[in-house]
mmCIF file as Biopython writes it, N, C-alpha, C and O atoms, coordinates in Angstrom:
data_model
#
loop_
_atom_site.group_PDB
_atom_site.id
_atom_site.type_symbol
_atom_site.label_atom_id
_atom_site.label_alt_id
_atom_site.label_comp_id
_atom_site.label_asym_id
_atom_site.label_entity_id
_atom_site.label_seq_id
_atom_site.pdbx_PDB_ins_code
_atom_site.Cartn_x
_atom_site.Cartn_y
_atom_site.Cartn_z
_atom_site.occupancy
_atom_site.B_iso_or_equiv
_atom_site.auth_seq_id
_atom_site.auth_asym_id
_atom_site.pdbx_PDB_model_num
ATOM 1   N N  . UNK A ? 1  ? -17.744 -90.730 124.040 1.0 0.0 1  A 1 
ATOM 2   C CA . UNK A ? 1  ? -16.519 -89.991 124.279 1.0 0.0 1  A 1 
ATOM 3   C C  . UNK A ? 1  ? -15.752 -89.852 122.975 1.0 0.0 1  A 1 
ATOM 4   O O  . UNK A ? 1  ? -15.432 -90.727 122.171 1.0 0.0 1  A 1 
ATOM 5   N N  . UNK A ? 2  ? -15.582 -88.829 122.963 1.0 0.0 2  A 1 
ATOM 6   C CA . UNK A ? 2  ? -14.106 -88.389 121.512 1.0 0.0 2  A 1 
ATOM 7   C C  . UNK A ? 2  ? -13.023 -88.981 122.358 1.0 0.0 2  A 1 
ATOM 8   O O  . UNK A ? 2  ? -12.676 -89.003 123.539 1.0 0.0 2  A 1 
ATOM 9   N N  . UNK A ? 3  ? -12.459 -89.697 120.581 1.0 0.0 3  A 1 
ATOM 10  C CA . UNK A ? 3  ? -10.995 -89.976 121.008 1.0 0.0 3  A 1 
ATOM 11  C C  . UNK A ? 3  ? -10.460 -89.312 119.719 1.0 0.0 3  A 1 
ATOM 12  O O  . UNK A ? 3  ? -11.143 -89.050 118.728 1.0 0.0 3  A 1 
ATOM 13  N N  . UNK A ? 4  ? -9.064  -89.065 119.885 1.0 0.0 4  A 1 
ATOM 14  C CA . UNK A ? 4  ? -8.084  -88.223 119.034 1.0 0.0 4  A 1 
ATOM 15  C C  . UNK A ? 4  ? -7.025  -88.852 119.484 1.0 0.0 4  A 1 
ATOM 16  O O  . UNK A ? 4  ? -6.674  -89.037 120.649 1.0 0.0 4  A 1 
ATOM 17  N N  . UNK A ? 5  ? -6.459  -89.221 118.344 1.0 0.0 5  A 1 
ATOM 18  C CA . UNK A ? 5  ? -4.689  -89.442 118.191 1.0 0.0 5  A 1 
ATOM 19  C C  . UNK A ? 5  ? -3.744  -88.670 118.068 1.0 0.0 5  A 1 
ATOM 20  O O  . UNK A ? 5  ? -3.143  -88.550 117.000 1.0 0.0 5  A 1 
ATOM 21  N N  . UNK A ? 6  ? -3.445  -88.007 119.150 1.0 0.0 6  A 1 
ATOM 22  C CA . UNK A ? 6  ? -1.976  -86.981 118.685 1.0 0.0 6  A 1 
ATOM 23  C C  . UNK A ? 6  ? -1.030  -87.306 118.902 1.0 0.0 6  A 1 
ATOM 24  O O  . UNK A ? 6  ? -0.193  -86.638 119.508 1.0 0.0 6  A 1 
ATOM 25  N N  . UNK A ? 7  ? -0.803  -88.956 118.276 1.0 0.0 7  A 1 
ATOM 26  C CA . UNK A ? 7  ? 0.831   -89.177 118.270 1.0 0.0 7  A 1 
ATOM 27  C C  . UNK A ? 7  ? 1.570   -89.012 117.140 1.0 0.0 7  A 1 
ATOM 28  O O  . UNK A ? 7  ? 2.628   -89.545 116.804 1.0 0.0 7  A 1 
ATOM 29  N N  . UNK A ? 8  ? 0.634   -87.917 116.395 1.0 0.0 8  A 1 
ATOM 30  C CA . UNK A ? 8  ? 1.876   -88.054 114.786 1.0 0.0 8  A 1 
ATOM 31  C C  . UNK A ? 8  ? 2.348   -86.480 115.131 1.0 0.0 8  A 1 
ATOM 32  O O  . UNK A ? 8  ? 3.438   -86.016 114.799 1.0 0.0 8  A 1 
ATOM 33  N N  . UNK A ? 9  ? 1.402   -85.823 115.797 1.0 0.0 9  A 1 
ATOM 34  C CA . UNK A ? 9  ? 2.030   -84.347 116.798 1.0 0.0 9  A 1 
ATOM 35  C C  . UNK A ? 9  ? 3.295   -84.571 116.965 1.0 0.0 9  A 1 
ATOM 36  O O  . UNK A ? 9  ? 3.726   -85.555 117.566 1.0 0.0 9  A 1 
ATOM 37  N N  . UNK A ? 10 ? 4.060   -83.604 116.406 1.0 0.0 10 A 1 
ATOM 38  C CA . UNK A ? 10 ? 5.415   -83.294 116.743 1.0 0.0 10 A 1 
ATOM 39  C C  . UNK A ? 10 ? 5.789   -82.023 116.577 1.0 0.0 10 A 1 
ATOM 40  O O  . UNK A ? 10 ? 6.901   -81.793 116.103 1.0 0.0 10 A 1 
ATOM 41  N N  . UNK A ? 11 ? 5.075   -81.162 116.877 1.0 0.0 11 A 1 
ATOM 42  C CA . UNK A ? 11 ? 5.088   -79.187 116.897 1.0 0.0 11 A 1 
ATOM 43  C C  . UNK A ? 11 ? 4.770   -78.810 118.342 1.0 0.0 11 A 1 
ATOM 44  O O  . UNK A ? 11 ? 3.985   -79.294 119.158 1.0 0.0 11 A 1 
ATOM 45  N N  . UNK A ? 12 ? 5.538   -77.902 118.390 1.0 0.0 12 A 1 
ATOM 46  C CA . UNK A ? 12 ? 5.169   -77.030 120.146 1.0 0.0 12 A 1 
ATOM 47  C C  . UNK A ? 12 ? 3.487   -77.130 119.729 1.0 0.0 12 A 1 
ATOM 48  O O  . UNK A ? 12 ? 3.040   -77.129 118.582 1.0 0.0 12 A 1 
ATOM 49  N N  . UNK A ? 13 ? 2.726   -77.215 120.971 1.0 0.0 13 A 1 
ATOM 50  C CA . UNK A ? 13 ? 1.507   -76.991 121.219 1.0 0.0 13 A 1 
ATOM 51  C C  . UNK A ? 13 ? 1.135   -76.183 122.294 1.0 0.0 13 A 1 
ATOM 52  O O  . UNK A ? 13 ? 1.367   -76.594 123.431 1.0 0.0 13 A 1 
ATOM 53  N N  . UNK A ? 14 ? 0.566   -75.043 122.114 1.0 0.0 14 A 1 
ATOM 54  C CA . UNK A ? 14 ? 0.297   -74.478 122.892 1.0 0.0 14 A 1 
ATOM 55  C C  . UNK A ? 14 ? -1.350  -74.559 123.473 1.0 0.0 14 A 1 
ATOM 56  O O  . UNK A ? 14 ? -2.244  -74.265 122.680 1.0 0.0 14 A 1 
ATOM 57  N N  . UNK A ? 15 ? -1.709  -74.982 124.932 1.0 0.0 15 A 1 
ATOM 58  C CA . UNK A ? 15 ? -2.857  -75.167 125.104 1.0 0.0 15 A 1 
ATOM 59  C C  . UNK A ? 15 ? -3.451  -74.458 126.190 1.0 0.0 15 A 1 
ATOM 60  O O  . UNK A ? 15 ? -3.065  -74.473 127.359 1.0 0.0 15 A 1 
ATOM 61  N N  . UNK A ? 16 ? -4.691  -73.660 125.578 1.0 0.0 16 A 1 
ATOM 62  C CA . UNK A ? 16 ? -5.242  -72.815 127.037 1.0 0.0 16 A 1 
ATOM 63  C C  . UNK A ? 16 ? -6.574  -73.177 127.327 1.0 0.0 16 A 1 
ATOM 64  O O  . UNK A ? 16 ? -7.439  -73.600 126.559 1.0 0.0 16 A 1 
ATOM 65  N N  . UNK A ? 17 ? -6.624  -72.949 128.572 1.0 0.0 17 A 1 
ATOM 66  C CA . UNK A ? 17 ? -7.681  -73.369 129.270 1.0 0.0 17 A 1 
ATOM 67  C C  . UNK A ? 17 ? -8.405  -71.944 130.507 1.0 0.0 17 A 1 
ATOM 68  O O  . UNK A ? 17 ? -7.920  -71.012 131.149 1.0 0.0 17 A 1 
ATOM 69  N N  . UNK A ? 18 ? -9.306  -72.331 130.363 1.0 0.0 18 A 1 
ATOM 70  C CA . UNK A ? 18 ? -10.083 -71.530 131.350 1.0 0.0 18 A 1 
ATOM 71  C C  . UNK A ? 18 ? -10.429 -72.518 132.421 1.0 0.0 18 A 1 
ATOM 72  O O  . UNK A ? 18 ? -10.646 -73.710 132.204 1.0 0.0 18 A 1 
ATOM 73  N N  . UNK A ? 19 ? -10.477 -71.749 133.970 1.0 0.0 19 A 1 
ATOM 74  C CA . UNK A ? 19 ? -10.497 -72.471 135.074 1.0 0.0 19 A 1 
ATOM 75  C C  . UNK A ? 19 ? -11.828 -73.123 135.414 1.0 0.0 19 A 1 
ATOM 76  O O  . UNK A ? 19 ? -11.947 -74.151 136.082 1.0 0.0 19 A 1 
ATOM 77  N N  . UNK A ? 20 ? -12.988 -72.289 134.787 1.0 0.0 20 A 1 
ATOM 78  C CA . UNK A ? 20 ? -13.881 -72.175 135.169 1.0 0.0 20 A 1 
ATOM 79  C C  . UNK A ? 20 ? -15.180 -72.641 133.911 1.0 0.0 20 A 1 
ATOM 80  O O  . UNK A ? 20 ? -16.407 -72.551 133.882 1.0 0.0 20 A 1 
ATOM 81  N N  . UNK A ? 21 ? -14.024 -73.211 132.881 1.0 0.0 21 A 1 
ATOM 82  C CA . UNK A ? 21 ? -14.537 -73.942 131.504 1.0 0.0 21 A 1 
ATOM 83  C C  . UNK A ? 21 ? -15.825 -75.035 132.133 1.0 0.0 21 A 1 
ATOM 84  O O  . UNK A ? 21 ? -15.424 -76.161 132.428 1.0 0.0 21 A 1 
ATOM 85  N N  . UNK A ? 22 ? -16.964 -74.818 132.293 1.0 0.0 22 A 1 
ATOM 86  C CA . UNK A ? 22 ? -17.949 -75.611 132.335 1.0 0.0 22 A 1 
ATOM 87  C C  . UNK A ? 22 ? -18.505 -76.943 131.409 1.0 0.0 22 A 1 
ATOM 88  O O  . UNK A ? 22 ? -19.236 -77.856 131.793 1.0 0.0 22 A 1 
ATOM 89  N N  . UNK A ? 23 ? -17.818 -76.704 129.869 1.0 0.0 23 A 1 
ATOM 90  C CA . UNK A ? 23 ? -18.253 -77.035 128.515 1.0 0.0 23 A 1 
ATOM 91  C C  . UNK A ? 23 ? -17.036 -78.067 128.344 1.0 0.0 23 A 1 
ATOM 92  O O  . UNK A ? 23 ? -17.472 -79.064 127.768 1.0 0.0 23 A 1 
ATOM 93  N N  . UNK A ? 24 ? -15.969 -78.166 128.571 1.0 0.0 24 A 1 
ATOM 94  C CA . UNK A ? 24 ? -14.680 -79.079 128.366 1.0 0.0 24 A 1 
ATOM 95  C C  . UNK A ? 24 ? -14.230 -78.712 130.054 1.0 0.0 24 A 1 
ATOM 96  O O  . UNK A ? 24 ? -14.164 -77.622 130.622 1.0 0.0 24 A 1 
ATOM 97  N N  . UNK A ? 25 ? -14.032 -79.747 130.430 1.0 0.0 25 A 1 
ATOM 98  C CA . UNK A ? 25 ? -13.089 -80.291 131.429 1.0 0.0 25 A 1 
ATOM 99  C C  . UNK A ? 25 ? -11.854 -79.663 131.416 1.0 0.0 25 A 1 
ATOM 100 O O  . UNK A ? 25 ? -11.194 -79.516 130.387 1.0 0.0 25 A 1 
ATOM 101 N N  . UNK A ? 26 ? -11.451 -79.217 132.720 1.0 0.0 26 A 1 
ATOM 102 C CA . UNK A ? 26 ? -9.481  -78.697 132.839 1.0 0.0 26 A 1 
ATOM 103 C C  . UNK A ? 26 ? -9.025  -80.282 132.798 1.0 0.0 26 A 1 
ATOM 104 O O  . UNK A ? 26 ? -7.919  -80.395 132.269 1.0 0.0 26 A 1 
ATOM 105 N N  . UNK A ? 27 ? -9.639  -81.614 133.252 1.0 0.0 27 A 1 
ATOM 106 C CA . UNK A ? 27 ? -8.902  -82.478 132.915 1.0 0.0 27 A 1 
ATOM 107 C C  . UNK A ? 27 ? -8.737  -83.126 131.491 1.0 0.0 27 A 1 
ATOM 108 O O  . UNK A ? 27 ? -8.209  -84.238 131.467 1.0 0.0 27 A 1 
ATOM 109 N N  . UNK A ? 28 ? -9.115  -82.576 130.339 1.0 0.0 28 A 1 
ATOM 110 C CA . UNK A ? 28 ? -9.026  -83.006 128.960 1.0 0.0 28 A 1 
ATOM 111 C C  . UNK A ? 28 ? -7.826  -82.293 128.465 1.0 0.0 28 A 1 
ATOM 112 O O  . UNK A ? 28 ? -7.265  -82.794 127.490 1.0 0.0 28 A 1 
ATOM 113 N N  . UNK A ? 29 ? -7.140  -80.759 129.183 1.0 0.0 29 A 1 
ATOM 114 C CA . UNK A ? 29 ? -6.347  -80.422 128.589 1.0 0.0 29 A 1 
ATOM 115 C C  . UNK A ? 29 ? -5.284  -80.935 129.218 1.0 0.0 29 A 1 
ATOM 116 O O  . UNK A ? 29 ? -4.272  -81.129 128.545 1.0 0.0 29 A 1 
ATOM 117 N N  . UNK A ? 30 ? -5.283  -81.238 130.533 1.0 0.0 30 A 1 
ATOM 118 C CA . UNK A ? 30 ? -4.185  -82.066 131.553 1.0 0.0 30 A 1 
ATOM 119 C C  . UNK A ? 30 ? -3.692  -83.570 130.574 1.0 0.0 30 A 1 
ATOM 120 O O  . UNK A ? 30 ? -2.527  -83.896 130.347 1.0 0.0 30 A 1 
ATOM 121 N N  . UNK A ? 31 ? -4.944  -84.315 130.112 1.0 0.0 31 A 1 
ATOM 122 C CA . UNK A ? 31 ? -4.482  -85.092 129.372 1.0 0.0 31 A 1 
ATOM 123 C C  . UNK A ? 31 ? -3.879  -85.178 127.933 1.0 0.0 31 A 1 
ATOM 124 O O  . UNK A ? 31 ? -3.363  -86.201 127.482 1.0 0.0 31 A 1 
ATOM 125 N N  . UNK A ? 32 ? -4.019  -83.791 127.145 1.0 0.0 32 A 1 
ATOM 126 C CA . UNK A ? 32 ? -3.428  -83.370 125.994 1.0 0.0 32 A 1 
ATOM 127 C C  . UNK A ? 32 ? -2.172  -83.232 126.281 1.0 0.0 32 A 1 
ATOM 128 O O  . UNK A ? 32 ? -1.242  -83.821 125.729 1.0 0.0 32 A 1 
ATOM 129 N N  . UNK A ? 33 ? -2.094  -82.295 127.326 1.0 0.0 33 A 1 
ATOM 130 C CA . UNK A ? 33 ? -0.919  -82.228 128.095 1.0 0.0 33 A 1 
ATOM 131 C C  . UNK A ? 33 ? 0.577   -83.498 128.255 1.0 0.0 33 A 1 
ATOM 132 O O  . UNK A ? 33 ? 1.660   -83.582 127.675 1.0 0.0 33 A 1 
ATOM 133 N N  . UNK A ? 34 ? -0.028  -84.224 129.223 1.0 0.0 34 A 1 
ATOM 134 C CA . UNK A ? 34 ? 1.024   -85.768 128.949 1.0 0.0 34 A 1 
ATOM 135 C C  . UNK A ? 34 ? 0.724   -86.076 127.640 1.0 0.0 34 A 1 
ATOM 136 O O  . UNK A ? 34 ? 1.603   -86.862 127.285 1.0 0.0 34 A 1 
ATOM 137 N N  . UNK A ? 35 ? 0.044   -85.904 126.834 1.0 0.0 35 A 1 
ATOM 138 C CA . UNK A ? 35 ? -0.043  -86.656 125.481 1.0 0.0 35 A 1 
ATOM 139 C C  . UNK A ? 35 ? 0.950   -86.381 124.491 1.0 0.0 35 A 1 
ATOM 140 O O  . UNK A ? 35 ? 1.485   -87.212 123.757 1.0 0.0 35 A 1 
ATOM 141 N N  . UNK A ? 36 ? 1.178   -85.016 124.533 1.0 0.0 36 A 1 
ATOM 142 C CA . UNK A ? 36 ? 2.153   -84.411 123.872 1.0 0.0 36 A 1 
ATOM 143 C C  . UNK A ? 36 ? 3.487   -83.742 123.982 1.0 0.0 36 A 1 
ATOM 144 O O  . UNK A ? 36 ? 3.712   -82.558 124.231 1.0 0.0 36 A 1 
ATOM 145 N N  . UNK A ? 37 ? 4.055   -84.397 123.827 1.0 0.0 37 A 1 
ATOM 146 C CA . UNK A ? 37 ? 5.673   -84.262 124.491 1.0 0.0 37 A 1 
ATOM 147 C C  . UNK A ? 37 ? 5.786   -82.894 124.606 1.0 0.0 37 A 1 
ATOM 148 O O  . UNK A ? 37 ? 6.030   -82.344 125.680 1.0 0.0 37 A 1 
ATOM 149 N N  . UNK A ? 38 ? 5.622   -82.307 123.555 1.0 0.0 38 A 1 
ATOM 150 C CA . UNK A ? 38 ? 6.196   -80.546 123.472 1.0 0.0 38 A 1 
ATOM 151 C C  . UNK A ? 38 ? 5.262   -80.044 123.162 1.0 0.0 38 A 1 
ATOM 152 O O  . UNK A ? 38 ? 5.013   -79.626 122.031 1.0 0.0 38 A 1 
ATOM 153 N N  . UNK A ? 39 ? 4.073   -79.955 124.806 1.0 0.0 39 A 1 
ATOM 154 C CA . UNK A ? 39 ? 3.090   -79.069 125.066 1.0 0.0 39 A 1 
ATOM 155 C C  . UNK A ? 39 ? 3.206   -78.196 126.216 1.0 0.0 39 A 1 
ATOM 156 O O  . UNK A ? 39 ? 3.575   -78.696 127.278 1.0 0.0 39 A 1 
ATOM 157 N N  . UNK A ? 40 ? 2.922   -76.868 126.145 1.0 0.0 40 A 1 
ATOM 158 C CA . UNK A ? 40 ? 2.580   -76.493 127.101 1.0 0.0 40 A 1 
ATOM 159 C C  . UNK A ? 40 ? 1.080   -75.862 127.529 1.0 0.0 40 A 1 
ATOM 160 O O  . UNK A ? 40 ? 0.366   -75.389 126.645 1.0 0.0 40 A 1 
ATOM 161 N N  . UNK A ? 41 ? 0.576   -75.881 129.132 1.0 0.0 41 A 1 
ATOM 162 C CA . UNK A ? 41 ? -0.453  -75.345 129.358 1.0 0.0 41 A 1 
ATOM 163 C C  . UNK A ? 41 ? -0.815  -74.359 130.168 1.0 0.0 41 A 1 
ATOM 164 O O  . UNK A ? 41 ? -0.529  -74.382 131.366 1.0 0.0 41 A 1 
ATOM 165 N N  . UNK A ? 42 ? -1.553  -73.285 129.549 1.0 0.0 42 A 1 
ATOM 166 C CA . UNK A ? 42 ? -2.011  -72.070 130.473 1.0 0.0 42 A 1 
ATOM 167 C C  . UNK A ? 42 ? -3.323  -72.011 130.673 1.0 0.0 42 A 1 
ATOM 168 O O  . UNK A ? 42 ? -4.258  -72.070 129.874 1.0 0.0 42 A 1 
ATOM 169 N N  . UNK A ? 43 ? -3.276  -71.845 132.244 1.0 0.0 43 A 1 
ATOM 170 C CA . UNK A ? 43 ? -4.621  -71.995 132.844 1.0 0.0 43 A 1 
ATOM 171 C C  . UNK A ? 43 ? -5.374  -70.379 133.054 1.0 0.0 43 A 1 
ATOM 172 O O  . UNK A ? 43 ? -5.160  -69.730 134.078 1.0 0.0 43 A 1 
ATOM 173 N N  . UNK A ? 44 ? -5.929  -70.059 132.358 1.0 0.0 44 A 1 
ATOM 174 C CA . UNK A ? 44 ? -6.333  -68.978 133.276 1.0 0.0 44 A 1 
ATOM 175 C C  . UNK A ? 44 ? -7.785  -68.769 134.114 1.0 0.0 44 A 1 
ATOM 176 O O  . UNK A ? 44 ? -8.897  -69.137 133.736 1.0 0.0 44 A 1 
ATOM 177 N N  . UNK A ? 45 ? -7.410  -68.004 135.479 1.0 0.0 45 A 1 
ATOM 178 C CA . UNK A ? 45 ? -8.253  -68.196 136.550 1.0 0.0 45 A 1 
ATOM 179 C C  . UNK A ? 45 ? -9.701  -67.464 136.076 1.0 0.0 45 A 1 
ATOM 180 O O  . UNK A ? 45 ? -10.064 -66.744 135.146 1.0 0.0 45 A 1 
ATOM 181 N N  . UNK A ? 46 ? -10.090 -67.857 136.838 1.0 0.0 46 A 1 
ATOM 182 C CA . UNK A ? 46 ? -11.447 -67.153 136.736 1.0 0.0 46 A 1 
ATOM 183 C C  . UNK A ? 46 ? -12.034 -67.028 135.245 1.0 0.0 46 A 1 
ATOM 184 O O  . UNK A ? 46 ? -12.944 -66.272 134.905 1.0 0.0 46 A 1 
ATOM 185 N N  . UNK A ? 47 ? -11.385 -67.848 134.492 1.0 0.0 47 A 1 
ATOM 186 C CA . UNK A ? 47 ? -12.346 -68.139 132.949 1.0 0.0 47 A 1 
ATOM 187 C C  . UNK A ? 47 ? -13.019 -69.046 132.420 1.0 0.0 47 A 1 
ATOM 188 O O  . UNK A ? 47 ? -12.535 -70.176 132.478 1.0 0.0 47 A 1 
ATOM 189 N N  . UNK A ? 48 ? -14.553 -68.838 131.628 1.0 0.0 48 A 1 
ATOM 190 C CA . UNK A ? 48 ? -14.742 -70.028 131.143 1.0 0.0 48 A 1 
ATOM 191 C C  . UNK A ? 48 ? -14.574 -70.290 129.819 1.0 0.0 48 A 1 
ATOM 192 O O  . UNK A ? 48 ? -13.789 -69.508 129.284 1.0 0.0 48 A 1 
ATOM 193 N N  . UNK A ? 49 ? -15.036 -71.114 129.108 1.0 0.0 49 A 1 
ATOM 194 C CA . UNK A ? 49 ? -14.767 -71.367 127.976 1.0 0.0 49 A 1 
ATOM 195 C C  . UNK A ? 49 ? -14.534 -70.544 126.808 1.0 0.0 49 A 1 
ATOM 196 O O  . UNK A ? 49 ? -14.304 -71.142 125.757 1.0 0.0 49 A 1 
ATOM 197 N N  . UNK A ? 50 ? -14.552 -69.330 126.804 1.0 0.0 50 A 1 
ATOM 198 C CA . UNK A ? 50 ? -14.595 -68.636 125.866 1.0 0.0 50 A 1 
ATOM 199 C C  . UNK A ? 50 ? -13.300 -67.233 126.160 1.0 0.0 50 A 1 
ATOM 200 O O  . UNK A ? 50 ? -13.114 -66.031 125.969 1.0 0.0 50 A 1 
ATOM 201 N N  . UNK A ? 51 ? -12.772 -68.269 126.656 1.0 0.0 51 A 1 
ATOM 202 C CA . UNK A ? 51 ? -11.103 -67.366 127.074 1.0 0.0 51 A 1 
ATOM 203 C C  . UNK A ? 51 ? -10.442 -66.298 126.276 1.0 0.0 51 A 1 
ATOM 204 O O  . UNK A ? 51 ? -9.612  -65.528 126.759 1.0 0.0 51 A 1 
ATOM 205 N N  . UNK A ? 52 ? -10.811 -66.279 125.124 1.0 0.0 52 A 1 
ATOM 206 C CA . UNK A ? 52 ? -10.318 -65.018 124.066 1.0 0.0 52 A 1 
ATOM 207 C C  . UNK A ? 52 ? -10.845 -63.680 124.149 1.0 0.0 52 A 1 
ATOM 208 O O  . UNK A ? 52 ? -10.307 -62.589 123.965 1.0 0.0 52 A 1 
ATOM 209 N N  . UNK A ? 53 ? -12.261 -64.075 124.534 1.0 0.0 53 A 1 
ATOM 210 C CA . UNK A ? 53 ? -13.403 -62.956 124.587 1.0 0.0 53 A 1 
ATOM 211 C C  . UNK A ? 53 ? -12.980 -62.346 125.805 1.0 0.0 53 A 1 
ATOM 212 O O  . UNK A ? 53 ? -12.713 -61.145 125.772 1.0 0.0 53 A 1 
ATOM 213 N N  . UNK A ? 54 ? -12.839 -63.215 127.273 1.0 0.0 54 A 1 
ATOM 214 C CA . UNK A ? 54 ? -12.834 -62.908 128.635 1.0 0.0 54 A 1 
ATOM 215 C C  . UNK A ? 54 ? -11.856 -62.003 129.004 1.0 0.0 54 A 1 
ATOM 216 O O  . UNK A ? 54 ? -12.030 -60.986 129.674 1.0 0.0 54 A 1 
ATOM 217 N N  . UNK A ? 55 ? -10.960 -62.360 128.602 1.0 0.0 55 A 1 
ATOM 218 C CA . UNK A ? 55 ? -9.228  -61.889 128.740 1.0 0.0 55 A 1 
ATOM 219 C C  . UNK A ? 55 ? -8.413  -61.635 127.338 1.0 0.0 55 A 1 
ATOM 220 O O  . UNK A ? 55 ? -7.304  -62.089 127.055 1.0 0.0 55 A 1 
ATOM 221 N N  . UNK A ? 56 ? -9.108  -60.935 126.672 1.0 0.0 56 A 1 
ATOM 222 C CA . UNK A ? 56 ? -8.506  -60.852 125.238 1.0 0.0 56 A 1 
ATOM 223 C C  . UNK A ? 56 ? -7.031  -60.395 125.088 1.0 0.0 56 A 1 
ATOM 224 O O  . UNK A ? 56 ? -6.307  -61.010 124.305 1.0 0.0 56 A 1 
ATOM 225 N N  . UNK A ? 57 ? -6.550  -59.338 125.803 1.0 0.0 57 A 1 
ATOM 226 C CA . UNK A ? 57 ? -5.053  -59.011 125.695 1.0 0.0 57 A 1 
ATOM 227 C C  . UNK A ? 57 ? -4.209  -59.637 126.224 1.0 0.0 57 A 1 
ATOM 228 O O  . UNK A ? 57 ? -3.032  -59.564 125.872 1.0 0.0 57 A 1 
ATOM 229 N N  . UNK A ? 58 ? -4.751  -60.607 127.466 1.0 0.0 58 A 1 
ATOM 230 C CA . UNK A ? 58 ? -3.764  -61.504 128.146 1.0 0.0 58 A 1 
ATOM 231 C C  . UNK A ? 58 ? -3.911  -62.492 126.788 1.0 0.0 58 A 1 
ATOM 232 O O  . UNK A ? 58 ? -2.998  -62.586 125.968 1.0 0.0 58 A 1 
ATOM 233 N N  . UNK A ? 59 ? -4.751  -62.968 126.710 1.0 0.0 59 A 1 
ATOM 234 C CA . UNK A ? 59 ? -4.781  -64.620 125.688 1.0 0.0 59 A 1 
ATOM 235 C C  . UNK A ? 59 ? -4.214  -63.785 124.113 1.0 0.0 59 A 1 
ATOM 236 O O  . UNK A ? 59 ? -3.764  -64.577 123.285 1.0 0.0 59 A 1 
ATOM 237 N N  . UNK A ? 60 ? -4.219  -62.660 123.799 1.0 0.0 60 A 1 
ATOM 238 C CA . UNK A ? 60 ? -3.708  -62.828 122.949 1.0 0.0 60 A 1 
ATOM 239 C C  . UNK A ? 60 ? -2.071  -62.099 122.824 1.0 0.0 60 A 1 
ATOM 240 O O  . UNK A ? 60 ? -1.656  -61.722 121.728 1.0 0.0 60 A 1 
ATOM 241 N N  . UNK A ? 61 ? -1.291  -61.975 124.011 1.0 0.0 61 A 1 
ATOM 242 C CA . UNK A ? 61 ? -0.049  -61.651 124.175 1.0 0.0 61 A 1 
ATOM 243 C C  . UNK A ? 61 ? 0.704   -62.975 124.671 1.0 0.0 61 A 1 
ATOM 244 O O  . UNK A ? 61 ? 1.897   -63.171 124.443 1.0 0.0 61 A 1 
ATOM 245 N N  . UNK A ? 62 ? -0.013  -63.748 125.282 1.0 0.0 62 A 1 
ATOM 246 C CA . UNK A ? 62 ? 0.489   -65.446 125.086 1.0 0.0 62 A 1 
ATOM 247 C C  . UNK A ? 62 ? 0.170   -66.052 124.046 1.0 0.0 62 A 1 
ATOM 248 O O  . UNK A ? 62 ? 0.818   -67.097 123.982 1.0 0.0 62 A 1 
ATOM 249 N N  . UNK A ? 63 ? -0.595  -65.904 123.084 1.0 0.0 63 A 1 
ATOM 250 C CA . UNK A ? 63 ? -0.271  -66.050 121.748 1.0 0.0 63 A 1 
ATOM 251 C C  . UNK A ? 63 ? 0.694   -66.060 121.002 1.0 0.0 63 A 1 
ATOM 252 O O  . UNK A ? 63 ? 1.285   -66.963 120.409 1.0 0.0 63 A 1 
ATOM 253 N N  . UNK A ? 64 ? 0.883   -64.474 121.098 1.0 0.0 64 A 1 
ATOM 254 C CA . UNK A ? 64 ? 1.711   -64.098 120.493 1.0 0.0 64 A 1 
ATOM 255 C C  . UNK A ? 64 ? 3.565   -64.296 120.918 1.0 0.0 64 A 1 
ATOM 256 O O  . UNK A ? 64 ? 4.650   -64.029 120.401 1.0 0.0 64 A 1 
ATOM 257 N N  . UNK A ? 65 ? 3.253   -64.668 121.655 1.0 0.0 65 A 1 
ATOM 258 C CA . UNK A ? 65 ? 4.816   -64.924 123.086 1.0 0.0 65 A 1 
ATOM 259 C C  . UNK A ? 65 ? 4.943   -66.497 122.190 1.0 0.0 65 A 1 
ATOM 260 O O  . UNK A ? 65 ? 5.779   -66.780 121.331 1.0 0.0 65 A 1 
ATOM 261 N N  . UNK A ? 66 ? 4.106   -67.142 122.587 1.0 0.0 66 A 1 
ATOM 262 C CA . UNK A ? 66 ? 3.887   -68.611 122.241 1.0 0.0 66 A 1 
ATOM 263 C C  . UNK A ? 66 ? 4.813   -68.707 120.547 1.0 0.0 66 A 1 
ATOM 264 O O  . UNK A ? 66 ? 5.880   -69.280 120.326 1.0 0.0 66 A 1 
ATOM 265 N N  . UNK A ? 67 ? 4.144   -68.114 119.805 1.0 0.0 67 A 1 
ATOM 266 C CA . UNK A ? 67 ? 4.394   -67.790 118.336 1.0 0.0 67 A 1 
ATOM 267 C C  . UNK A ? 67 ? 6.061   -67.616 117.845 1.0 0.0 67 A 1 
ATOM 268 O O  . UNK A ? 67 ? 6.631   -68.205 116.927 1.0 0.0 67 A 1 
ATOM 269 N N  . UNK A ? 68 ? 6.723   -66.389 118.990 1.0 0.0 68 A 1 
ATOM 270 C CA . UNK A ? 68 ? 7.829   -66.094 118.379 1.0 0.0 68 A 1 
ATOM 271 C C  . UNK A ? 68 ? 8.741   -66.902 118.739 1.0 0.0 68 A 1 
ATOM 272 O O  . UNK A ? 68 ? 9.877   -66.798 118.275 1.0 0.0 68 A 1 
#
C-alpha cells in the first residue's frame, strides 16, 4: 500500500473522481478528503478513471471554477 503525508498541505485541493474508477478506489479520495482540511470533492457519475478524456468540458470548467 502507498502511504503519503499531506499534512504539510495547506492549499485548497481540489479532488476528482470518477464513479466508476476501477484503477483507484472512490474510497482513497474520501480519505484525501478528511485528510485535508481545505479539500474539496467531485464525483462524477458514470466515469472511470480517465475523467478528463470522458467528460472533458465538464472536468475542465470545474477546473477552471476551482482555479478562480
Amino acid at each position: 500500500a502507498l502511504t503519503v503525508d499531506v499534512s504539510a498541505v495547506d492549499a485548497p485541493v481540489l479532488l476528482i473522481h470518477g464513479s466508476e474508477d476501477r484503477l483507484v478506489p472512490l474510497e482513497h479520495a474520501l480519505a484525501l478528503l478528511r485528510a485535508l482540511p481545505d479539500a474539496r470533492l467531485h464525483v462524477f457519475g458514470g466515469c472511470g478513471h480517465a475523467t478528463p478524456l470522458e467528460r472533458t468540458d465538464e472536468f475542465n470548467d470545474l477546473v477552471r471554477s476551482f482555479l478562480d
